[in-house]
N, CA, C and O atoms as a GROMACS GRO file, in nm:
protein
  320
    1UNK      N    1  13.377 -10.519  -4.287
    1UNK     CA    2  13.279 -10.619  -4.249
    1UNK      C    3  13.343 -10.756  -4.233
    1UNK      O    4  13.334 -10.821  -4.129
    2UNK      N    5  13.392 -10.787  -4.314
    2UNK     CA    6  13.487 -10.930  -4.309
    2UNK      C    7  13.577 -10.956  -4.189
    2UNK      O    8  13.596 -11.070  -4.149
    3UNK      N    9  13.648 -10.820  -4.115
    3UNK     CA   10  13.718 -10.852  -4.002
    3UNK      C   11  13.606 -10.822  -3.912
    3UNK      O   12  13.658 -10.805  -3.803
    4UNK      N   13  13.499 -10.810  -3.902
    4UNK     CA   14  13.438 -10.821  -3.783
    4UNK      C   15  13.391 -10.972  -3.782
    4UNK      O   16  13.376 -11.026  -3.672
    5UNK      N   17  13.366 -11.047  -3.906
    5UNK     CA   18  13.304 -11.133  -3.873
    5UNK      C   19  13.415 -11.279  -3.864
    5UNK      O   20  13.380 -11.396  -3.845
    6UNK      N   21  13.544 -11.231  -3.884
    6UNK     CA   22  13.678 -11.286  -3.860
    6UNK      C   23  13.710 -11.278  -3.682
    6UNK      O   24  13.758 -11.373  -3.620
    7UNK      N   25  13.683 -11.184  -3.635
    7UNK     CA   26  13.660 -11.084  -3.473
    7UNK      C   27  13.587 -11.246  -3.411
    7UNK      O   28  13.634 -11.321  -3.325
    8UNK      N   29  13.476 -11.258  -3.483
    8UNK     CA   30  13.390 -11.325  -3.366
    8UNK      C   31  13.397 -11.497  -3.369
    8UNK      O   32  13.383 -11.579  -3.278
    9UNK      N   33  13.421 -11.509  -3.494
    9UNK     CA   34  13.467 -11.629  -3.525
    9UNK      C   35  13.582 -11.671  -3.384
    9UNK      O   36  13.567 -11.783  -3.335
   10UNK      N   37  13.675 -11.595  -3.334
   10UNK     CA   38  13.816 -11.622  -3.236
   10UNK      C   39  13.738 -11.640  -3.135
   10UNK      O   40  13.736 -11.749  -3.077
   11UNK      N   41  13.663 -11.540  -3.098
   11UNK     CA   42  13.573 -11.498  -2.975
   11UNK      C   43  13.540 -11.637  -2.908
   11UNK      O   44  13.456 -11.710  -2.961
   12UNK      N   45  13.615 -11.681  -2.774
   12UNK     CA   46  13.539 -11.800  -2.708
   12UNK      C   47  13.431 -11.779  -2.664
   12UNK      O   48  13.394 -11.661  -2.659
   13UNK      N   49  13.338 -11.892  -2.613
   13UNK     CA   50  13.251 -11.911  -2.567
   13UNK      C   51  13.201 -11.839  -2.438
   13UNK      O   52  13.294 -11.835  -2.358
   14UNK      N   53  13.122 -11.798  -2.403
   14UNK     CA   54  13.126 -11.712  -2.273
   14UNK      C   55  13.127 -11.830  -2.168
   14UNK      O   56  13.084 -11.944  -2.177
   15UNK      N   57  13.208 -11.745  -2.041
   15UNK     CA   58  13.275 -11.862  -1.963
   15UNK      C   59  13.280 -11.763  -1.790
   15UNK      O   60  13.296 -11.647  -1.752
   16UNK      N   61  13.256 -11.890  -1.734
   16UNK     CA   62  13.265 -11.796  -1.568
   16UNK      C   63  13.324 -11.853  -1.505
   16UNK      O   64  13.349 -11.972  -1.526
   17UNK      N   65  13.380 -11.762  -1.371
   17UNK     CA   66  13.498 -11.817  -1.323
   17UNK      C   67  13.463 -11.924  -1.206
   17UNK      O   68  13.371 -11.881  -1.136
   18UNK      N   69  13.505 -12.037  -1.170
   18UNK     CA   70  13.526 -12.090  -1.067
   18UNK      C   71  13.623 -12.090  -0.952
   18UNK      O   72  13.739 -12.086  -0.994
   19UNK      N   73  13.614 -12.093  -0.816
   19UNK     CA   74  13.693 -12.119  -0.741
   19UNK      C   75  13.716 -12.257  -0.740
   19UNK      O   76  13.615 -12.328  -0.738
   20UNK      N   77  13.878 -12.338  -0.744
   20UNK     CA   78  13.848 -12.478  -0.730
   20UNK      C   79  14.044 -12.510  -0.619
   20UNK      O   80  14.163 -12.479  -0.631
   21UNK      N   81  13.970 -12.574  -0.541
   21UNK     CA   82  14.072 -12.622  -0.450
   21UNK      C   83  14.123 -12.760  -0.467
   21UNK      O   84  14.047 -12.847  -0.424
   22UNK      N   85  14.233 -12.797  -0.518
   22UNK     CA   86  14.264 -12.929  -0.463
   22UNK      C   87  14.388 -13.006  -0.403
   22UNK      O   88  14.492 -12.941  -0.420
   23UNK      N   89  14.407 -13.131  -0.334
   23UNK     CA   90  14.466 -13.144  -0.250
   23UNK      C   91  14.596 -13.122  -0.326
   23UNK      O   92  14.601 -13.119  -0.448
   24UNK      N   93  14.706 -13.106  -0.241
   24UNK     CA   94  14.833 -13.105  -0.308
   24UNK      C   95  14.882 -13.238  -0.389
   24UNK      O   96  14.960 -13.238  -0.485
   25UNK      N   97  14.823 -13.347  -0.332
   25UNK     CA   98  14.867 -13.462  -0.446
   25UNK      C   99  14.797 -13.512  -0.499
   25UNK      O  100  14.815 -13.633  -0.516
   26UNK      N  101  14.682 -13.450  -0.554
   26UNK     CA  102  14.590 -13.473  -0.662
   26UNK      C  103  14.628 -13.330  -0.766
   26UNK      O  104  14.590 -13.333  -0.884
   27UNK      N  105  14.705 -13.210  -0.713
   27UNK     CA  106  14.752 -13.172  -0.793
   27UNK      C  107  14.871 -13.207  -0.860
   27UNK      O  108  14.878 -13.203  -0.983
   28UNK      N  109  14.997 -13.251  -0.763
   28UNK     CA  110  15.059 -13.308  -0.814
   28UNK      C  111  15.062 -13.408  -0.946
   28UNK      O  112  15.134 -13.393  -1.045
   29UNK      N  113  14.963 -13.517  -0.921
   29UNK     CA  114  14.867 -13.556  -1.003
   29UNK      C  115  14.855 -13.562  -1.124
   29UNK      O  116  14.899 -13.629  -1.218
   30UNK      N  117  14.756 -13.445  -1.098
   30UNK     CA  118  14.702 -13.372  -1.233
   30UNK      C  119  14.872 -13.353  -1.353
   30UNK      O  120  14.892 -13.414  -1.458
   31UNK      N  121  15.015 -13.194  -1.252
   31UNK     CA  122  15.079 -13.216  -1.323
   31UNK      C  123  15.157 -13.296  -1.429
   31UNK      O  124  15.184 -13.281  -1.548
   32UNK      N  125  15.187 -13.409  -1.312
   32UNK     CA  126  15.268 -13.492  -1.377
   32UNK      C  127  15.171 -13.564  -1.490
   32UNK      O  128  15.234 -13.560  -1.596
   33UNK      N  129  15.048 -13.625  -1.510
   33UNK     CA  130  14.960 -13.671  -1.628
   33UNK      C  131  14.974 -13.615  -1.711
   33UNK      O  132  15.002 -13.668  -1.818
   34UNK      N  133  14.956 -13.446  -1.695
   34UNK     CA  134  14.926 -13.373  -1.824
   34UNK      C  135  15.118 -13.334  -1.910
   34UNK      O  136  15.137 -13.357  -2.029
   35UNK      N  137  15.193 -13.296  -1.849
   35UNK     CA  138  15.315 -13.334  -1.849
   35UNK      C  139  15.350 -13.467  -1.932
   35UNK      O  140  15.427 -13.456  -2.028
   36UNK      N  141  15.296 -13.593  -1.898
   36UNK     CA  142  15.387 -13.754  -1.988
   36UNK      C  143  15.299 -13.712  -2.096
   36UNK      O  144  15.353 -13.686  -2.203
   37UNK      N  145  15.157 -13.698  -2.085
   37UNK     CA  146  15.048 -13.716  -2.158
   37UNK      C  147  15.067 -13.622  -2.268
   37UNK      O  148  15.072 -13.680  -2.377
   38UNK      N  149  15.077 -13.516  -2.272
   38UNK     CA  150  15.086 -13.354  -2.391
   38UNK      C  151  15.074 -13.410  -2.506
   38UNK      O  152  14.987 -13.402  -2.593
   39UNK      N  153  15.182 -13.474  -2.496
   39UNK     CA  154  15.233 -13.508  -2.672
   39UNK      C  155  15.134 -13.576  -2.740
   39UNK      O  156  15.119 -13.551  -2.860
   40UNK      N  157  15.061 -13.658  -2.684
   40UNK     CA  158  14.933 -13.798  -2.712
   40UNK      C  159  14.813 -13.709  -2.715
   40UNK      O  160  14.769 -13.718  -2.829
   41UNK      N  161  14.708 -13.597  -2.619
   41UNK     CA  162  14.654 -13.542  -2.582
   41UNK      C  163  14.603 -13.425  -2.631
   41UNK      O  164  14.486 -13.387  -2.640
   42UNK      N  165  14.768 -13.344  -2.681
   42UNK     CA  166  14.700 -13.214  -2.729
   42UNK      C  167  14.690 -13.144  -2.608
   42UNK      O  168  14.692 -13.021  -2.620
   43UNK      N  169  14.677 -13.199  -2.474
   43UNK     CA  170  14.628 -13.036  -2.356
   43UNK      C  171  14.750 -13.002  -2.323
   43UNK      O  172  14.855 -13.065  -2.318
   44UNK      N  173  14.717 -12.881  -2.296
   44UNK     CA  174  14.864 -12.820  -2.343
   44UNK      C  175  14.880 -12.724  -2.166
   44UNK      O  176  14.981 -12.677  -2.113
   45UNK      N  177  14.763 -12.726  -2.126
   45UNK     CA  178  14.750 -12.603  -1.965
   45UNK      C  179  14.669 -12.729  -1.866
   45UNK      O  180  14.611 -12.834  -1.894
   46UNK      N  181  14.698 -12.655  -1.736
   46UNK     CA  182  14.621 -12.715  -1.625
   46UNK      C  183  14.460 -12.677  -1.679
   46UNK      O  184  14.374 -12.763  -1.661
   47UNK      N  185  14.421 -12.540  -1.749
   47UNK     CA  186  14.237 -12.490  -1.728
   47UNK      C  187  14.202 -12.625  -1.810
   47UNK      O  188  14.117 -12.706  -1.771
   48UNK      N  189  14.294 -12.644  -1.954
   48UNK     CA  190  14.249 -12.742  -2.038
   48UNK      C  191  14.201 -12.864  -1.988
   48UNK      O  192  14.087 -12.911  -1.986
   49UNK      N  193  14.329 -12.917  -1.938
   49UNK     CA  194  14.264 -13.036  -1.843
   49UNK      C  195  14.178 -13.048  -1.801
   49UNK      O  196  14.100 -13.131  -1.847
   50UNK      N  197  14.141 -12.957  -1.671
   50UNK     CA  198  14.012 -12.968  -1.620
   50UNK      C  199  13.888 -12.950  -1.645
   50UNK      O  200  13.782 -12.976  -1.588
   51UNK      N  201  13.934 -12.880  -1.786
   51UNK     CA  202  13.788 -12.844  -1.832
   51UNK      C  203  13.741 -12.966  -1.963
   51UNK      O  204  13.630 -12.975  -2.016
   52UNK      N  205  13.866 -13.054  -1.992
   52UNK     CA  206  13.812 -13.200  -2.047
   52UNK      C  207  13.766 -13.257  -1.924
   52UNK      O  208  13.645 -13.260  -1.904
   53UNK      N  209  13.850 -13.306  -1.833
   53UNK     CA  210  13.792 -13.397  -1.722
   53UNK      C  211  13.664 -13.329  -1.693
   53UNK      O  212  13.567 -13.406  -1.694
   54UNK      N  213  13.645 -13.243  -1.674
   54UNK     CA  214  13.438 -13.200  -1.683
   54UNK      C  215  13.404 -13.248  -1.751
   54UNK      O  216  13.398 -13.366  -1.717
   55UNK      N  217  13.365 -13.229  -1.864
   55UNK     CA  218  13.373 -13.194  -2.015
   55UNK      C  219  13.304 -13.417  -2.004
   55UNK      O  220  13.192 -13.469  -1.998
   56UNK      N  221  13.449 -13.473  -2.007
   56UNK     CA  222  13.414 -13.649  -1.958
   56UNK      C  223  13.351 -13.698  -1.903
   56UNK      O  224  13.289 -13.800  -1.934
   57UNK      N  225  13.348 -13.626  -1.780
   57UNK     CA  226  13.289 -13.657  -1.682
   57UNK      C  227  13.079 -13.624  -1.688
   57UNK      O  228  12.983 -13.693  -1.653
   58UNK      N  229  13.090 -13.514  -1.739
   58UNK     CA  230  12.942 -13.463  -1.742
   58UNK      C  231  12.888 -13.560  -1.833
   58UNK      O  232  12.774 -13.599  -1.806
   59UNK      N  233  12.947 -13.609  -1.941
   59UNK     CA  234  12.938 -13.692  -2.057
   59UNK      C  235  12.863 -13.801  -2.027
   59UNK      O  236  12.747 -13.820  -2.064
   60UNK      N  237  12.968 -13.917  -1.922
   60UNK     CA  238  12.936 -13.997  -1.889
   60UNK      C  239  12.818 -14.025  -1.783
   60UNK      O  240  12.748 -14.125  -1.770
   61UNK      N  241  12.819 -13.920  -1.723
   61UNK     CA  242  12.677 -13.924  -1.586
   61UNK      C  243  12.572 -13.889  -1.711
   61UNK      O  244  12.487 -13.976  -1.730
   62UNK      N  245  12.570 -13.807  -1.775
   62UNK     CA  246  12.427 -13.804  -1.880
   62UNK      C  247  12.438 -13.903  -1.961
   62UNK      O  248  12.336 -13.896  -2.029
   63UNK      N  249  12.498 -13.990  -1.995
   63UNK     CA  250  12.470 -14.094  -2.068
   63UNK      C  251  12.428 -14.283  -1.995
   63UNK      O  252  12.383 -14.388  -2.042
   64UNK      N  253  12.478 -14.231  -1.855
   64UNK     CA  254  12.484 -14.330  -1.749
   64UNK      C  255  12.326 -14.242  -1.691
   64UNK      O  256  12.275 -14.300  -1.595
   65UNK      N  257  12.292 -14.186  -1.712
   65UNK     CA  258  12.159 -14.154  -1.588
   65UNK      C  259  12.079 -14.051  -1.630
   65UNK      O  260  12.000 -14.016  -1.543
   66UNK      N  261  12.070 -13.972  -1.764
   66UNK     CA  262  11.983 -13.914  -1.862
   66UNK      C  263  11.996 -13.932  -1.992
   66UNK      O  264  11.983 -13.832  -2.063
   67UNK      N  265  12.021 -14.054  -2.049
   67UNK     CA  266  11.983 -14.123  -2.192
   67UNK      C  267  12.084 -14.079  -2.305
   67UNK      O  268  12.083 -14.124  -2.420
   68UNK      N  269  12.181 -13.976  -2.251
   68UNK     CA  270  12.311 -13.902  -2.284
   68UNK      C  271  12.277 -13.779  -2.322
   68UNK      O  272  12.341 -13.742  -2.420
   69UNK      N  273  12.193 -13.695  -2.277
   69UNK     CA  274  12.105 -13.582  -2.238
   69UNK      C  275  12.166 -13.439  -2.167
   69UNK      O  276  12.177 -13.445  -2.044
   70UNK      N  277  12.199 -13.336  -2.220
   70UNK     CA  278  12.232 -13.270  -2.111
   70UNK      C  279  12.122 -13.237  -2.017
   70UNK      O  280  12.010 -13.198  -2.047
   71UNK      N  281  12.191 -13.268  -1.854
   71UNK     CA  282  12.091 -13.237  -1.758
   71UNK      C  283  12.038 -13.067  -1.762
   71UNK      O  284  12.105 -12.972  -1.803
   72UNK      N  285  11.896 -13.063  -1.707
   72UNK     CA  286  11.852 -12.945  -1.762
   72UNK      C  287  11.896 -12.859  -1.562
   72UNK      O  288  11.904 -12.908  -1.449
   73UNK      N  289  11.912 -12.715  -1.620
   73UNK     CA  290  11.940 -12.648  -1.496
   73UNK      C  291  11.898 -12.666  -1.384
   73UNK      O  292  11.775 -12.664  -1.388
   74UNK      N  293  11.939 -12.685  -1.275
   74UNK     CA  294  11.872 -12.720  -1.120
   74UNK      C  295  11.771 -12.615  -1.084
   74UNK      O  296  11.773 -12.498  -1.124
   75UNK      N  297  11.676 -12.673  -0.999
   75UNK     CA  298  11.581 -12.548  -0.968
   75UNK      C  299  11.630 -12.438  -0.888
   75UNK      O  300  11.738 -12.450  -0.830
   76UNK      N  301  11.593 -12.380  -0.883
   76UNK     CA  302  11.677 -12.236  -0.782
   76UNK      C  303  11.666 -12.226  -0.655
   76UNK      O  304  11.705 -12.131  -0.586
   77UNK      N  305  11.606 -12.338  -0.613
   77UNK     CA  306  11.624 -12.350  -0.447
   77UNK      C  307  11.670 -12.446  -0.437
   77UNK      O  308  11.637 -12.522  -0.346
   78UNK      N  309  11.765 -12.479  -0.527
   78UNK     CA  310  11.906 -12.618  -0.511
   78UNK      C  311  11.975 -12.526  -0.480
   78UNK      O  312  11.953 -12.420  -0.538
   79UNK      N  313  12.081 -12.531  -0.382
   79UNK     CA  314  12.230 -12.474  -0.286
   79UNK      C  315  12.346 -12.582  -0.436
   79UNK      O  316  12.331 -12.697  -0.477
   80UNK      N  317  12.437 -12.486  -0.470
   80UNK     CA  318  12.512 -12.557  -0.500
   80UNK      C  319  12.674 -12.544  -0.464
   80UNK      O  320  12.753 -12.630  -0.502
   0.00000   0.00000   0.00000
C-alpha cells in the first residue's frame, strides 16, 4: 500500500500535447536565455521554459484583466 501511494505522489499532472512552431530566431532565442540563465533559474529543458513563460504569462493577463482569476473555459463555439 505505501508504494502505491509513493506511485502517485511522482505521477505528473495530466498534460496534452501541443503543436508549437517558432521562428528560427526566437528559437534561437529561447536557447541561448535558457543556456546563460540555468544556473539562476533552475529550467533545465526547452518544455520547461515554455511551460513557465505560459505559466507568466497566463498569470499576468488574469491579474491584468480578471482580478488574478483563472479565466473560466471558452464556450465551445470559440475556434481556437
Amino acid at each position: 500500500m505505501q508504494q502505491d501511494a509513493t506511485s502517485q505522489k511522482r505521477r505528473k499532472a495530466a498534460t496534452t500535447d501541443i503543436l508549437l512552431s517558432l521562428s528560427e530566431d526566437l528559437k534561437k532565442r529561447m536557447v541561448a536565455t535558457l543556456e546563460h540563465t540555468r544556473p539562476r533559474t533552475g529550467i533545465t529543458s526547452q518544455q520547461q521554459f515554455i511551460r513557465t513563460a505560459i505559466d507568466l504569462l497566463c498569470e499576468r493577463l488574469e491579474g491584468e484583466f480578471n482580478n488574478g482569476e483563472a479565466f473560466p473555459p471558452p464556450v465551445e463555439s470559440v475556434n481556437l
